[in-house]
C-alpha positions as a Python dict, from the first residue, in 0.01 Angstrom:
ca = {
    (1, 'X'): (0, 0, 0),
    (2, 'X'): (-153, -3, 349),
    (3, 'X'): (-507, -98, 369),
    (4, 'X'): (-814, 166, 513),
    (5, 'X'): (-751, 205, 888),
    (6, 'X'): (-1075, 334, 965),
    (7, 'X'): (-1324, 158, 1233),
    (8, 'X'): (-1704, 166, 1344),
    (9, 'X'): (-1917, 436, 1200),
    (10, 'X'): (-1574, 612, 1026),
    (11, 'X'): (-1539, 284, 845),
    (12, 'X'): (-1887, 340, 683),
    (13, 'X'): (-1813, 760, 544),
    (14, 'X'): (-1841, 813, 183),
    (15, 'X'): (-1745, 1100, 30),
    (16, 'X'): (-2036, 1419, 26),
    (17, 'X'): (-2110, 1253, 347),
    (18, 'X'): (-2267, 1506, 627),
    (19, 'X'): (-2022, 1482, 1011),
    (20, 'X'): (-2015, 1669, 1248),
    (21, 'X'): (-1694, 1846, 1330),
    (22, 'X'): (-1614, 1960, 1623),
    (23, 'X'): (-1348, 2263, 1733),
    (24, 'X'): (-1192, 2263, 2050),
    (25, 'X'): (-943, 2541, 2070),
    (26, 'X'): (-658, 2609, 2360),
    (27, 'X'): (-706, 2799, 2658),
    (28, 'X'): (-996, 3003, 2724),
    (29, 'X'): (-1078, 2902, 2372),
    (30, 'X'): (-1450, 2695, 2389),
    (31, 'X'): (-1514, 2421, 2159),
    (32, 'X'): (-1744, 2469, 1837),
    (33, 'X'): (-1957, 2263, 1680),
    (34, 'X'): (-2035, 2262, 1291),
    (35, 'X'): (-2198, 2049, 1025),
    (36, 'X'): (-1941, 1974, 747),
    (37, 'X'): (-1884, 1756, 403),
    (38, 'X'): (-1670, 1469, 360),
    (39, 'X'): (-1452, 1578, 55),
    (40, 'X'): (-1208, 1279, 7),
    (41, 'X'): (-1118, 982, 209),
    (42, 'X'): (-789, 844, 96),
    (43, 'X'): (-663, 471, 62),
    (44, 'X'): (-516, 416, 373),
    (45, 'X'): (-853, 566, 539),
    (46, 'X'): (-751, 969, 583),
    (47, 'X'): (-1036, 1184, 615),
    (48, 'X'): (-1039, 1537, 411),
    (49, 'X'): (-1276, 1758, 567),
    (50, 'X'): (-1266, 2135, 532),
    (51, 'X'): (-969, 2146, 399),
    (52, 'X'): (-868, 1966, 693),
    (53, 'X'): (-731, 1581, 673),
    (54, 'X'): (-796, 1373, 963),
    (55, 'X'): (-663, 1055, 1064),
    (56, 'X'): (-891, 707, 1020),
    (57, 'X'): (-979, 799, 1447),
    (58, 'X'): (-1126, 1097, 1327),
    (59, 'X'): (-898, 1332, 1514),
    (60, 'X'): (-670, 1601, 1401),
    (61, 'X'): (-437, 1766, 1653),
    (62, 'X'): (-286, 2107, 1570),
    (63, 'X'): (-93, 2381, 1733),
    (64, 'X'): (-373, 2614, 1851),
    (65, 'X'): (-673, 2322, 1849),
    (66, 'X'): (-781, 2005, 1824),
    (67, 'X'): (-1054, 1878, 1533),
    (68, 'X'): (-1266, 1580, 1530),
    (69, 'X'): (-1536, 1448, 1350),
    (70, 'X'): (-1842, 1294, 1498),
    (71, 'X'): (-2177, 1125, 1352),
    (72, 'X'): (-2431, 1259, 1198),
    (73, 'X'): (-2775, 1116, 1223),
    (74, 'X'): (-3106, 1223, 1123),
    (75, 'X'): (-3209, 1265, 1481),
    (76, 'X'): (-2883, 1450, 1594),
    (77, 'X'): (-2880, 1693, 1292),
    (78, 'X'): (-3219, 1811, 1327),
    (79, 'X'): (-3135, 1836, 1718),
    (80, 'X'): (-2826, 2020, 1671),
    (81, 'X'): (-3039, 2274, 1432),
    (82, 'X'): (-3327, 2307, 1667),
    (83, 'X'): (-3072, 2418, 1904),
    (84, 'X'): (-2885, 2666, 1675),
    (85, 'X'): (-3227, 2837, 1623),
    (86, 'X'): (-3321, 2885, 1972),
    (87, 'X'): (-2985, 3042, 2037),
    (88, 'X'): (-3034, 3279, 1753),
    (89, 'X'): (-3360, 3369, 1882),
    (90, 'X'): (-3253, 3355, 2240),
    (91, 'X'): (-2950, 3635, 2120),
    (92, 'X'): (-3188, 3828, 1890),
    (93, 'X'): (-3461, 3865, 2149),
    (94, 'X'): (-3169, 3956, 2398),
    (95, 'X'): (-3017, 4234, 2171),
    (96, 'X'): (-3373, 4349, 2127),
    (97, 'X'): (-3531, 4364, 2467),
    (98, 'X'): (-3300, 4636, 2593),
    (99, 'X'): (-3379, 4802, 2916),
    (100, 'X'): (-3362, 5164, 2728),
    (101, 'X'): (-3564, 5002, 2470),
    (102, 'X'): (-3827, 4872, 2711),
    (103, 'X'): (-3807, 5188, 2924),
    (104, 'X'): (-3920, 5371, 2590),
    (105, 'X'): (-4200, 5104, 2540),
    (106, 'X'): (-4584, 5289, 2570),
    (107, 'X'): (-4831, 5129, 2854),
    (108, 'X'): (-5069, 4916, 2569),
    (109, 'X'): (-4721, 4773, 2406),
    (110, 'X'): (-4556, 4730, 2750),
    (111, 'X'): (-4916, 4509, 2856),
    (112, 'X'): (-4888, 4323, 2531),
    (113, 'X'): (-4539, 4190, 2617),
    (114, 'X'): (-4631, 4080, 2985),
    (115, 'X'): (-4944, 3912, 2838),
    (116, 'X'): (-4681, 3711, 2618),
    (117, 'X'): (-4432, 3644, 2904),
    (118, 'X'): (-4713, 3542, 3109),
    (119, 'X'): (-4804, 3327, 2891),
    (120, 'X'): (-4448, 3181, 2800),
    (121, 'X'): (-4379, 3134, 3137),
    (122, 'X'): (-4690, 2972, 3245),
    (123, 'X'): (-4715, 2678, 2956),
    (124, 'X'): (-4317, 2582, 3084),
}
């Protein structure tokens, strides 16, 4: 039987462990970036992963994308979800600020908003 193959931080994975995976489809295809579960890691150092298995580099290589995993640290997790919430927020307050909806805004909320903005704007 041939022994784990995985190296570095790979080498170290248990199983329920939290990676990062990351998407990176074909063409005009971006990549995406998720937080995932380690769900088996076989003898010879296979990765399962989503229903996905990767190889003991961490890569997977299909047809229409590529996979891989990367670490997961404290610090990187709670950067990568500080990030996901300000591009919620950044999208929500984008759907939301319309320029009919503004345009239908009265004069006292219209001041109330550049107050904000002003203030936004000024402490960056």
């Amino acid at each position: 039987m041939e022994k784990d193959k995985r190296t570095g931080w790979l080498k170290e994975l248990k199983v329920g462990d939290e990676v990062f995976l990351i998407q990176q489809g074909r063409g005009v295809w971006g990549s995406h970036t998720t937080i995932s579960q380690v769900q088996k890691i076989t003898p010879t150092g296979k990765i399962n992963v989503d229903g996905v298995q990767f190889s003991p580099d961490g890569s997977y290589y299909g047809s229409s994308n590529s996979l891989w995993l990367k670490e997961l640290t404290p610090e990187s997790k709670e950067e990568y979800l500080a990030e996901r919430k300000r591009q919620t927020l950044a999208r929500s307050i984008s759907n939301t600020l319309t320029p009919r909806m503004i345009s239908e805004l009265s004069l006292e909320k219209l001041e109330r908003l550049d107050d904000c903005l002003k203030e936004i704007t000024e402490a960056d």
